[in-house]
N, C-alpha and C positions, 0 to 999 in steps of 0.2 A: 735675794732674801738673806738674813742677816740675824734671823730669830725674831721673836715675836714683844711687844712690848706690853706689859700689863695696865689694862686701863679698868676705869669702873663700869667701861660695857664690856670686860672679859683681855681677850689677847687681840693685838693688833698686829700686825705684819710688819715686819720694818725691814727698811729695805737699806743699802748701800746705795754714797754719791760717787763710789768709784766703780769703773765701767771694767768690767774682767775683759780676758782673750777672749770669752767666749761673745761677750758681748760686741766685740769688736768683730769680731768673724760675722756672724749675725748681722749688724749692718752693712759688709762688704757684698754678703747673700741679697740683704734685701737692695743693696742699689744696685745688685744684676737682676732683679726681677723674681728671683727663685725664690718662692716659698713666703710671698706676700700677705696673700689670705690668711695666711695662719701666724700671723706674726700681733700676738694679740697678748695684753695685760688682763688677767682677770681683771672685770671693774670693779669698783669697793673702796674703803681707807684702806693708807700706807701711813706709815710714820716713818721722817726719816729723820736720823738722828736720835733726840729723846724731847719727842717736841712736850709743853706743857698746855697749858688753861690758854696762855698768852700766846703761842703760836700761830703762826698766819697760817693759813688752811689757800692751797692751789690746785688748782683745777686743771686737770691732763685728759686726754682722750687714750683708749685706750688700744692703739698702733705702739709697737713697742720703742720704733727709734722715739717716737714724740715723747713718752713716758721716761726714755735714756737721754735726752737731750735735756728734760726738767730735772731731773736727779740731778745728773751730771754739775748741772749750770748752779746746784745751790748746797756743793760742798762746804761742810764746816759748818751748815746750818743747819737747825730744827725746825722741822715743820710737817703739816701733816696733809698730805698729798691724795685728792679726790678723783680717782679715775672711772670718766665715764665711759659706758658704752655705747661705743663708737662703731662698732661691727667691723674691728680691725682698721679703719679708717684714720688719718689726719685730720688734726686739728682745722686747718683750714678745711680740706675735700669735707670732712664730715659736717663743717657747720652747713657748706653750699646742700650739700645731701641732706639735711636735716638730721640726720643720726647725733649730733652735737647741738641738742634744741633746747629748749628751756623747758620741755615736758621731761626729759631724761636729767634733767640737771634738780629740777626739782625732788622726781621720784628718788633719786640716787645719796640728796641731801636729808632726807627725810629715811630713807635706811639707814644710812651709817651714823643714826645719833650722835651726832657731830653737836647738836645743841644742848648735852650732855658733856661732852668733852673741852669743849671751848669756851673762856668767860665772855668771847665779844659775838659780835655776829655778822660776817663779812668773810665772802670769798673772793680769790684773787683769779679771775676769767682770763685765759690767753687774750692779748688784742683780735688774734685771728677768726674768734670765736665769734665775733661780734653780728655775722650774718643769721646765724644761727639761734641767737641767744636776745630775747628781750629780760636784758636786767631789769628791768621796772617795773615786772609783775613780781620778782622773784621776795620781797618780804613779803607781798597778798597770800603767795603759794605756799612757802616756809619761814617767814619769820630770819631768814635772812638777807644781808644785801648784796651785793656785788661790786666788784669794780673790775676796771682791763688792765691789765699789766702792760709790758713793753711788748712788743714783736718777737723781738728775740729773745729765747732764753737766757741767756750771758748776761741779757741788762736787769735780768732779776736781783741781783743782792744789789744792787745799785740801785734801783726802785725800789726794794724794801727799805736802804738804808735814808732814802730821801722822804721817806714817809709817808711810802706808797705814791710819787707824785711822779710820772712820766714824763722827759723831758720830749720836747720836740723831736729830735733824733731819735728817740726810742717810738715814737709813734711812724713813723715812717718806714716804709717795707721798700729797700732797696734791692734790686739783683743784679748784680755782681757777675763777672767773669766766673770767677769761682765756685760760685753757686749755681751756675747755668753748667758749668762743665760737671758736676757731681752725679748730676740730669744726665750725662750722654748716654752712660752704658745701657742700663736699663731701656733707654729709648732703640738701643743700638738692636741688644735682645729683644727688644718686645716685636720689633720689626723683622729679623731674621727669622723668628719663631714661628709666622705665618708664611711670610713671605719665600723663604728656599725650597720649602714643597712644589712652590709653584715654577720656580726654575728648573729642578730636577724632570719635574713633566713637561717643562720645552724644551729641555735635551731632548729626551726620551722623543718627543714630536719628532724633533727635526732630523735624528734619525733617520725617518720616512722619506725625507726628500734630500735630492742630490743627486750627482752622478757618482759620490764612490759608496760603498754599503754603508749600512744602517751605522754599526758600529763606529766604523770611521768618519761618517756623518756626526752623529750623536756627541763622540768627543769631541771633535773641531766646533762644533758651532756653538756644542752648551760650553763647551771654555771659551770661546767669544762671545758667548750674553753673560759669562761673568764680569767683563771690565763693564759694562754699562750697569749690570745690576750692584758692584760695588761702588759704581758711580754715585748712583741714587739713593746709597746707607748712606755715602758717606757728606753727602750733599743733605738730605732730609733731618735725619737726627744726629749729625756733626757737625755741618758748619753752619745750618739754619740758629741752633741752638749759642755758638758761641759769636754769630755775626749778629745775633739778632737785632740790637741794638742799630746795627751801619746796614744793614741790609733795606733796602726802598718798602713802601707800603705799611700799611697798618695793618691789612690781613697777615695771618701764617700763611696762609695759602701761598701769596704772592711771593712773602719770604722766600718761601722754600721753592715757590718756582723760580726765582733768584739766583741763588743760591746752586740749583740744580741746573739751571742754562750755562751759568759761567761755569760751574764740574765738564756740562757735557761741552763744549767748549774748550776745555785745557783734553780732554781726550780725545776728542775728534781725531786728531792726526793719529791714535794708538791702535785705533779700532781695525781690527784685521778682517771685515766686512765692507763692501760699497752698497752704491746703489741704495734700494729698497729695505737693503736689511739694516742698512747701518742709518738709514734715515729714522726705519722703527727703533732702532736701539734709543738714539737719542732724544725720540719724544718720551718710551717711556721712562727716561732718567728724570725728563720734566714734570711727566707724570707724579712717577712716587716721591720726587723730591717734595714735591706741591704736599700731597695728601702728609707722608711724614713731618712734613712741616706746620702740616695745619692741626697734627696731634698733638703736639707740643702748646699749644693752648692750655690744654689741662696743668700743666707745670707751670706756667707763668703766673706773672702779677700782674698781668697787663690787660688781660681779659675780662668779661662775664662771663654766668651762660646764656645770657638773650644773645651777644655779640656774639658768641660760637653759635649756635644755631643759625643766625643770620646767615655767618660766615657758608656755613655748611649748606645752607639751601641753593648757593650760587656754584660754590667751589669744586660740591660734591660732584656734579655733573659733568663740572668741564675735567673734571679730573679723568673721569669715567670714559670720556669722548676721548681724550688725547691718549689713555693708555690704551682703550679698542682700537686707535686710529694708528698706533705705534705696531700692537700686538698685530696688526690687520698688514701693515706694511712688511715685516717682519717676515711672515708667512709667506707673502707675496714675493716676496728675496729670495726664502730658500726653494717656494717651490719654481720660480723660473730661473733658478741655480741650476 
């Protein structure tokens, strides 16, 4: 925020298109996953710059990278900036969640007497928006209209400066190496986050069985289910994610079961278990590679949710059987260890 701008509905907010350290900190936060929920834009007008009567009016959700990605992308310009409530949400996630609907877009255009402030009557909708949002009710509802912008925020002063008209490239949603890798961390964390409790209490198991004591048990064999449990991070939400493209299948499931065969495969010969145990080890690399991989759905463009659900009514199960079938062999190893 940057002081307030005086209009004839009173003071308006105005914000800054230049991103501070702190803001920068902030998105490093949220693409480790920490402190997501709360990473939220009051909704309402912003003005940024010193827009006037003739300023285009854009429409943000109110998640704060999405809200610092639209600033960011239309420095040097005036305009006045309509942030919905999203319930912390993206632009995209929230249109699929309805939180980004055309009953919030409405009520949200109709508080901030925007039709007071502006001589035309036209707002400018993320393309992303589009699941979410029937523009063609929207002058029935408020007397204004709508259009979609580019995909990406960057190609905004360049669709403004074209007279609002998207070029083919701008409608099109590409994902990039670059953009799948931005995705890893958070997927890395979101997976460690559940997932290491449940290691520390197969140490803590396998303790129990062996012939030398618990203790000496417990460290040996939970530091051997750690190469296979690092197997399956780094197969699930690392290489599923940056192979996605070359990896076989349409499912993520399959991906990541891919993806998680060839890991447990380049470590086969490192594994300092046989037998039984080392058989469980590498089903379940296949295991959580599969499901890790089948979570990454949510991040992509390549999905619905009818096809994720699909996906999950077949995937879920076999995922389920091959980690019991893994964890069941496992046990089987150490207790005839």
């Amino acid at each position: 925020m940057v002081g307030a701008l005086d209009t004839v509905l009173g003071p308006v907010a105005r914000v800054s298109a230049r991103l501070r350290w702190r803001d920068r900190l902030d998105a490093c936060r949220l693409r480790l996953g920490i402190g997501r929920l709360s990473a939220t834009v009051d909704p309402g007008l912003y003005a940024l710059g010193v827009p006037d009567a003739g300023s285009p009016v854009l429409v943000s959700a109110n998640y704060k990278l999405s809200f610092d990605h639209l600033r960011r992308a239309l420095s040097g310009r005036h305009a006045w900036l309509l942030v919905l409530d999203t319930k912390g949400i993206n632009v995209w996630c929230a249109a699929g969640k309805g939180t980004m609907g055309t009953g919030e877009l409405a009520a949200r255009l109709r508080a901030s007497g925007l039709e007071r402030l502006v001589s035309h009557r036209r707002v400018i909708l993320p393309q992303l928006a589009g699941p979410g949002i029937a523009a063609q009710l929207l002058p029935r509802l408020t007397g204004f209209s709508a259009c979609f912008g580019p995909v990406l925020a960057v190609d905004l002063p360049a669709y403004l400066e074209g007279g609002c008209r998207a070029t083919p490239a701008m409608r099109r949603k590409r994902f990039p190496l670059a953009e799948r890798l931005v995705l890893v961390p958070v997927e890395v964390v979101g997976a460690v986050r559940w997932s290491l409790p449940l290691l520390v209490v197969l140490a803590l198991a396998a303790g129990g069985a062996g012939g030398a004591g618990y203790g000496a048990n417990a460290l040996a064999h939970g530091l051997a289910a750690l190469l296979p449990y690092g197997a399956a991070l780094a197969a699930g939400p690392v290489v599923t994610p940056l192979l996605l493209p070359w990896l076989p299948g349409r499912a993520f499931a399959v991906k990541g079961a891919v993806a998680g065969g060839l890991v447990a495969a380049a470590i086969f010969p490192l594994l300092p278990t046989a037998g039984l145990e080392r058989t469980g080890g590498l089903l379940a690399v296949v295991a959580l590679a599969s499901y890790w991989g089948m979570r990454f759905t949510g991040a992509s463009t390549y999905t619905s949710l009818s096809g994720v659900r699909k996906e999950m009514r077949w995937a879920l199960p076999l995922q389920i059987v091959a980690g019991l079938v893994g964890l069941g062999c496992w046990l089987a190893g150490r207790l005839g260890g």
